[in-house]
OpenMM code with the backbone's topology and positions (N, CA, C; nanometers):
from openmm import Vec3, app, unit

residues = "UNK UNK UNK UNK UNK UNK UNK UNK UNK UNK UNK UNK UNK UNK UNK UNK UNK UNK UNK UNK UNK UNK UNK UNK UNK UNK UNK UNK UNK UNK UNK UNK UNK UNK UNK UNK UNK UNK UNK UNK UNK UNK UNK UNK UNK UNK UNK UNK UNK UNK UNK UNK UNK UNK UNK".split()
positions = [
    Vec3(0.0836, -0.1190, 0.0000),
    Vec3(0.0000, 0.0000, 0.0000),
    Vec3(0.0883, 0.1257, 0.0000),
    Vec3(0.2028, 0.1107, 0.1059),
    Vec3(0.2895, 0.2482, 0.0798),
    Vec3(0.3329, 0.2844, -0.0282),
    Vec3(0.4172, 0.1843, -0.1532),
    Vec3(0.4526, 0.1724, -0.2699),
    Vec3(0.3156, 0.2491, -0.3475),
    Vec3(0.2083, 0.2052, -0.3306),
    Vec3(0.0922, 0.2650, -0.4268),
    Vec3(0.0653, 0.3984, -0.4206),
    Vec3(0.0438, 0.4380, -0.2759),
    Vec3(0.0670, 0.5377, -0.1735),
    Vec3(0.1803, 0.6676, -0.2636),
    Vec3(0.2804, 0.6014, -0.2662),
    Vec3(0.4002, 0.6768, -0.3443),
    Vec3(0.4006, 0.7317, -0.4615),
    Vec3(0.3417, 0.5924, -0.5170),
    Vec3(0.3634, 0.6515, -0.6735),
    Vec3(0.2429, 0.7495, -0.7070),
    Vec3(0.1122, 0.7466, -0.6290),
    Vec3(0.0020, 0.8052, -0.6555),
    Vec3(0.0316, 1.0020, -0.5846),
    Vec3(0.1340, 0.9653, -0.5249),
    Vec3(0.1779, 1.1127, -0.4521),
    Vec3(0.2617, 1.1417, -0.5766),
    Vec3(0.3529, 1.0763, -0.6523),
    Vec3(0.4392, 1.0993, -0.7794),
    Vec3(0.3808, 1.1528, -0.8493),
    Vec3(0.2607, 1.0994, -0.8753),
    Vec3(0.2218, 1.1342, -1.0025),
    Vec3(0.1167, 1.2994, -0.9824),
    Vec3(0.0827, 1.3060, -0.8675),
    Vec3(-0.0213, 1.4346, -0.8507),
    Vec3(0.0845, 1.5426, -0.8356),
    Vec3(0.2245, 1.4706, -0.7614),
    Vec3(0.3166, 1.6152, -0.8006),
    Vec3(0.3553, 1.6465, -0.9403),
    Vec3(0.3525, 1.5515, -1.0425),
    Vec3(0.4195, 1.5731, -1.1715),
    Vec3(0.2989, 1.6390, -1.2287),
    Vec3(0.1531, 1.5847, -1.1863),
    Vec3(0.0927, 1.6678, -1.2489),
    Vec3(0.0263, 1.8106, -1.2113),
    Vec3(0.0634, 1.8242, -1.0647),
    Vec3(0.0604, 1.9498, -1.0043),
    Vec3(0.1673, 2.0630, -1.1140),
    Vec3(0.2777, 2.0153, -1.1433),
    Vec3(0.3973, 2.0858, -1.1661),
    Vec3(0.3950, 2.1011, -1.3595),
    Vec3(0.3083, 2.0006, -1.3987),
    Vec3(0.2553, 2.0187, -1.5421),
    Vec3(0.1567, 2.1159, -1.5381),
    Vec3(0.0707, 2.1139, -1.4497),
    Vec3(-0.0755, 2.2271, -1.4486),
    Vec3(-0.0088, 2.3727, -1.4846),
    Vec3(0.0811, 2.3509, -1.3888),
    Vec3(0.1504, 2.4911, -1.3642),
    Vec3(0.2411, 2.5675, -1.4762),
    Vec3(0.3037, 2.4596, -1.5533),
    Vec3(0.3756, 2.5023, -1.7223),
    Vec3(0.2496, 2.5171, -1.8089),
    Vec3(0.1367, 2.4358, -1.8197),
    Vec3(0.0557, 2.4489, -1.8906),
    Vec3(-0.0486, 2.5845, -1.8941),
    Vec3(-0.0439, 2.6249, -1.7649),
    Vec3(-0.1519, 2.7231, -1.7510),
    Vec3(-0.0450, 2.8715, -1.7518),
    Vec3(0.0900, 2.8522, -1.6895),
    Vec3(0.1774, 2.9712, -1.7779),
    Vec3(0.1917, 3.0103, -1.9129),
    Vec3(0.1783, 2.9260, -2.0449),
    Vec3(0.1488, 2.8315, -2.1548),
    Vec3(0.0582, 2.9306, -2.2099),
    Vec3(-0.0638, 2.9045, -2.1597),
    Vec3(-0.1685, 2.9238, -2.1945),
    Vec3(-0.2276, 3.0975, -2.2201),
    Vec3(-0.1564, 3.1370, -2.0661),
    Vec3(-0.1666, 3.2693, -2.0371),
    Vec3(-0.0535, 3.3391, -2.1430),
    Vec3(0.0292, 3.2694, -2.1952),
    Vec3(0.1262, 3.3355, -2.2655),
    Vec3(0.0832, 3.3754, -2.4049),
    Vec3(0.0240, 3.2466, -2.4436),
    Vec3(-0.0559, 3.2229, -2.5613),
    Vec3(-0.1732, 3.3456, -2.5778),
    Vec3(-0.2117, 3.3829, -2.4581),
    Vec3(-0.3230, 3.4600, -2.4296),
    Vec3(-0.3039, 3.6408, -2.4700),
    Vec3(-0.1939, 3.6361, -2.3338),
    Vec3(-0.1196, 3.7967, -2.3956),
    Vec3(-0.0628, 3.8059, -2.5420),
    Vec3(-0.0446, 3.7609, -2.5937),
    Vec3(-0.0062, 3.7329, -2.7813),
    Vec3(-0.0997, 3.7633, -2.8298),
    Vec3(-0.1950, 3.6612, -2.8495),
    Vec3(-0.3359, 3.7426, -2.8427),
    Vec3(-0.4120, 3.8284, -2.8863),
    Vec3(-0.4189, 3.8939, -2.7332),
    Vec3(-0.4156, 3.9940, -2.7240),
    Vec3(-0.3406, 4.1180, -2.8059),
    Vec3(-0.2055, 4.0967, -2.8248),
    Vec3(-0.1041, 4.2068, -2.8583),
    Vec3(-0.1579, 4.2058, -3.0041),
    Vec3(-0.1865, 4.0815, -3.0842),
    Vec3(-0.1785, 4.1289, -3.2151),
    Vec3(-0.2789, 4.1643, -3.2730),
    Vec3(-0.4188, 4.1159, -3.1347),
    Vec3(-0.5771, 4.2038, -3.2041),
    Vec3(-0.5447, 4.3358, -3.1375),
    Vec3(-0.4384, 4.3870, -3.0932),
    Vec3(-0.4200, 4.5171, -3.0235),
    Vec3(-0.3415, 4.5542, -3.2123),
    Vec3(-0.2568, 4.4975, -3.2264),
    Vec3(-0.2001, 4.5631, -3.3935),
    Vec3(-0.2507, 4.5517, -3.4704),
    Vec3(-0.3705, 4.4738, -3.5069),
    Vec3(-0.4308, 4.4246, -3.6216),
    Vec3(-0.5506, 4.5847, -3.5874),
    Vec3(-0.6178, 4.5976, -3.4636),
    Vec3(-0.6878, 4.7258, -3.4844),
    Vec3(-0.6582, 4.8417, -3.4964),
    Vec3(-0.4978, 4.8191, -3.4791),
    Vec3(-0.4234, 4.9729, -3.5146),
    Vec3(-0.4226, 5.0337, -3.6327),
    Vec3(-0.3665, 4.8822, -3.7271),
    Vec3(-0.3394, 4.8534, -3.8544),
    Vec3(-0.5000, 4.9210, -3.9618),
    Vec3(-0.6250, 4.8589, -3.9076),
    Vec3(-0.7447, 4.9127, -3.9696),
    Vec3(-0.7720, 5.0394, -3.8701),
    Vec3(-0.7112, 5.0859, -3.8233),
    Vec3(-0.7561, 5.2602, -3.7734),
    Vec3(-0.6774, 5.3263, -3.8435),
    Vec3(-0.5717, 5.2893, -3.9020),
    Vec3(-0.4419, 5.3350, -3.9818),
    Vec3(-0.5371, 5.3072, -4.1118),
    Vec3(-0.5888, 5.2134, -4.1708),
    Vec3(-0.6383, 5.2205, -4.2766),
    Vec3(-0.7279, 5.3352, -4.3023),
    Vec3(-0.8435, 5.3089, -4.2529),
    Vec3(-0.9430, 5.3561, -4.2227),
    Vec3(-0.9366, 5.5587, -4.2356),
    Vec3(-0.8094, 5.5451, -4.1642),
    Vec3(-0.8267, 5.7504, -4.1424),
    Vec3(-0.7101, 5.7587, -4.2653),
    Vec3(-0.6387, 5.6182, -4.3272),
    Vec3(-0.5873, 5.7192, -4.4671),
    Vec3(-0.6691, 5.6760, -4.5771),
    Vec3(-0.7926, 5.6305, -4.5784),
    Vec3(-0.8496, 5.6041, -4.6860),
    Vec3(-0.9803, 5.7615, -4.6814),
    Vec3(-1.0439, 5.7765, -4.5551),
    Vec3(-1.0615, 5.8962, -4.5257),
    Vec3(-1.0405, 6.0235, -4.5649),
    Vec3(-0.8837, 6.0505, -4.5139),
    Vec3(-0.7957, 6.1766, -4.5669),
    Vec3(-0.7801, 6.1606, -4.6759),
    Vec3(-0.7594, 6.0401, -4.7692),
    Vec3(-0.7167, 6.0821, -4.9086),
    Vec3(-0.8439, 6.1415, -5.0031),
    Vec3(-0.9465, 6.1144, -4.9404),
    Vec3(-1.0995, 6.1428, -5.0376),
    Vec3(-1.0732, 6.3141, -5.0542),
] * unit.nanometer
topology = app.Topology()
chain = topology.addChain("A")
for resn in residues:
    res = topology.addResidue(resn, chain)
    for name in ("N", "CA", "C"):
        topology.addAtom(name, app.Element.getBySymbol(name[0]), res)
C-alpha cells in the first residue's frame, strides 16, 4: 500500500507541476493574443483615417 501510496503522490506532483507550465502556456498564448488584435486594430484605424484623408 505504501509503494501505491508513493507513486500516486508521484504522479499528482508531476501533475501538479505540469498544471503549472501548462496554464503559464496558456496565459502566454493569451497575452499574444491579445497584442496582435491590439495591432491588427491599429493597422485598420491606420487604414481607415488614410483612406478617409485621401478622399
Amino acid at each position: 500500500i505504501e509503494k501505491e501510496a508513493q507513486r500516486y503522490a508521484d504522479w499528482y506532483a508531476e501533475r501538479e507541476a505540469n498544471a503549472g507550465h501548462i496554464k503559464a502556456e496558456r496565459e502566454e498564448s493569451r497575452d499574444i493574443e491579445l497584442l496582435e488584435g491590439k495591432i491588427k486594430r491599429e493597422e485598420l484605424k491606420k487604414s481607415l483615417f488614410e483612406f478617409l484623408y485621401s478622399q
